[in-house]
N, C-alpha and C positions, 0 to 999 in steps of 0.2 A: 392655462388648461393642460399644456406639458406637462409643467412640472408636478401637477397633482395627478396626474396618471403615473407619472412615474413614483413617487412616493404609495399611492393607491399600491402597483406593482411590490413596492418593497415590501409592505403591511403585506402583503399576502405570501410574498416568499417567505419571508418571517415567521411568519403565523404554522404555513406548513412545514416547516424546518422542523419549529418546536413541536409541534405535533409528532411527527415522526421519531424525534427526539423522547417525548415523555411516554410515548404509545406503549410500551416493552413493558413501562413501570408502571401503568397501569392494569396491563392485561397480567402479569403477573408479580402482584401483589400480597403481599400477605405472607400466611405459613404457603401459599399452594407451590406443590412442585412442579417445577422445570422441565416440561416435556420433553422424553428421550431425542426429537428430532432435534429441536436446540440445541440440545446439551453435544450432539454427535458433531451439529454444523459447527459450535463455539471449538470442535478437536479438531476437523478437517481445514477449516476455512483459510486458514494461515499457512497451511500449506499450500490450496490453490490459489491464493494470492500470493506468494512466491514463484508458483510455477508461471503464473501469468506476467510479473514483472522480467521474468526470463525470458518466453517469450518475446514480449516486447521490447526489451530492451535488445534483444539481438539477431531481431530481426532485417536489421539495415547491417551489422555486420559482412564486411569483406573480409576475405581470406588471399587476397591478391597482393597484400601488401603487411611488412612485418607489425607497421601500427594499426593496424587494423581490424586486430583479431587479439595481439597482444591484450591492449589493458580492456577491453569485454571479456575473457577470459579468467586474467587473474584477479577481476573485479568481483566474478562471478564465485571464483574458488575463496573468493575471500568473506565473502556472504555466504557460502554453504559452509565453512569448517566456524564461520562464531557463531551459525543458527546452531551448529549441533552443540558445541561449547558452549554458548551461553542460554539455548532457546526462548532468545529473545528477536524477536521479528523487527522494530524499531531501531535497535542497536545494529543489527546485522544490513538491513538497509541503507542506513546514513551512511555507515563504515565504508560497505561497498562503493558506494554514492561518492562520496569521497578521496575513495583510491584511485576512483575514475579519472574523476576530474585534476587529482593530482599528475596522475601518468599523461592524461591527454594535454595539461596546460603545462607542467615542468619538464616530463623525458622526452614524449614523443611528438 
C-alpha cells in the first residue's frame, strides 16, 4: 500500500510539472502576440534573479576575517564583469560558482 502511494505521488508531481511545463505553449500559440507584460518580465527577470542569488549568497558573509569576504567578493566581481561581457546569465553563474569554490578549497 506504500509503495503505490508513493508511485500515486509521483504520477501526480509528473503530471503537474508537465502541465506547468506545456501551459505557456498552449496559451500562446499560433501567430498571436506575446503580451507586453511577458515580453517586459522575459527583460527584467534575469536581472532579479541575479540580484537575489547576491543577496543570498552573502548573506552569511563576514568581514572579520581576510577569507571571509575575499572570495564572495571576487566571486561576485567575477559574475558582474562576464554578465556585462558576455550577457549571459548561465555562464556568468557557473563561472562565479566556480572561482568560489576554487579560492575557498585551494587559497583560503
Amino acid at each position: 500500500m506504500h509503495d503505490l502511494y508513493l508511485w500515486g505521488m509521483v504520477a501526480v508531481i509528473a503530471l503537474v510539472t508537465a502541465a506547468l511545463r506545456f501551459f505557456p505553449f498552449l496559451i500562446f500559440r499560433g501567430n498571436k502576440k506575446t503580451p507586453k507584460l511577458i515580453e517586459k518580465l522575459g527583460g527584467l527577470l534575469p536581472y532579479a534573479i541575479m540580484g537575489m542569488l547576491v543577496v543570498y549568497c552573502l548573506k552569511g558573509t563576514t568581514v572579520t576575517s581576510f577569507s571571509g569576504w575575499v572570495p564572495p567578493l571576487v566571486s561576485c566581481l567575477v559574475v558582474g564583469a562576464l554578465y556585462v561581457w558576455k550577457r549571459n546569465t548561465l555562464v556568468s553563474i557557473i563561472t562565479g560558482t566556480v572561482c568560489y569554490m576554487v579560492m575557498v578549497q585551494l587559497v583560503f
